[in-house]
N, C-alpha and C positions, 0 to 999 in steps of 0.2 A: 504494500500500500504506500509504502514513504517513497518506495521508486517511483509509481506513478504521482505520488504529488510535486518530486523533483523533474518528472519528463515536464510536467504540464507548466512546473517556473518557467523549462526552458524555452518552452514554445511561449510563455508568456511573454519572456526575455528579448525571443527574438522577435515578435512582434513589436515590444517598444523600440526596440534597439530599431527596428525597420521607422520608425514613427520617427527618432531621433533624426536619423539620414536623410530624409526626405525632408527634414524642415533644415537643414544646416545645407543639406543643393541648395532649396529653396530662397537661406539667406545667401547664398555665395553669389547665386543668380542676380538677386537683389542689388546686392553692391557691386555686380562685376564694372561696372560704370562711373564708381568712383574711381578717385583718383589717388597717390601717393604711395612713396615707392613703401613705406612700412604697412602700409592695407594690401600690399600687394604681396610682400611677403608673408602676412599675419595669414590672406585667401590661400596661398599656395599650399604652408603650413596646414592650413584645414581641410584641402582639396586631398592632403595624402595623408590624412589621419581618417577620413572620410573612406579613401580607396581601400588602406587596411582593415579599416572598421568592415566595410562590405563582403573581403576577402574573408575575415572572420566570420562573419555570418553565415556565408555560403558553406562555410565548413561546419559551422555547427547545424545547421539546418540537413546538412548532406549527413551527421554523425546522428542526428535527431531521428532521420529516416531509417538508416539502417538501423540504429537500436528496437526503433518498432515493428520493422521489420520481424527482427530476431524474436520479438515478442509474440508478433502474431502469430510466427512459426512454432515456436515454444507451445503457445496456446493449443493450436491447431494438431499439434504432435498429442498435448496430454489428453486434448477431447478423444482422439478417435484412439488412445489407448487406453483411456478410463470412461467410457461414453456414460456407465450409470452416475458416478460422482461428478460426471460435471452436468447431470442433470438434476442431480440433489441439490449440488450446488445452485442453479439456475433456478430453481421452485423456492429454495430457502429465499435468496434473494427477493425473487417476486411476492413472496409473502411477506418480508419487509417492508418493498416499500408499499406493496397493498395497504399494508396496518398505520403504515406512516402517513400515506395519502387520504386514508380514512379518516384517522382522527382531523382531518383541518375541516 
């Protein structure tokens, strides 16, 4: 359970971190029109913190996929070799949240 609440920070992660990027283009864009040679270096400076940032992301989005991958194969492996318990499993759950949705 605590692996899937760390998979779901990361895909939280990288959706802010996507959120981040897109507004710092956004300002880069904004000022590429001004002028002065330290705006130009402070733009450049962000333009390759930007690129790394991106390059990051692509990596962990590509490390995010295969892990769940692995998962669903994992999964997929114990159902069709345990088919009665992961059907216990599935009815327990449904009676969960049956009983949880009932009481509102």
């Amino acid at each position: 359970m605590d692996k899937l609440a760390n998979e779901v920070t990361k895909e939280q992660l990288l959706a802010d971190f996507s959120v981040v990027v897109a507004d710092a283009e956004a300002l880069l864009k904004a000022t590429a029109n001004q002028g002065g040679e330290k705006l130009a270096e402070v733009r450049a400076k962000a333009e390759e913190s930007l690129r790394v940032m991106k390059d990051r992301m692509v990596d962990a989005q590509e490390a995010l996929v295969v892990k769940t991958r692995a998962a669903a194969k994992a999964t997929d492996v114990y159902v069709h070799e345990n088919p009665w318990n992961a059907v216990g499993v599935a009815a327990a759950l449904g009676l969960l949240i049956g009983f949880l949705v009932g009481r509102r």
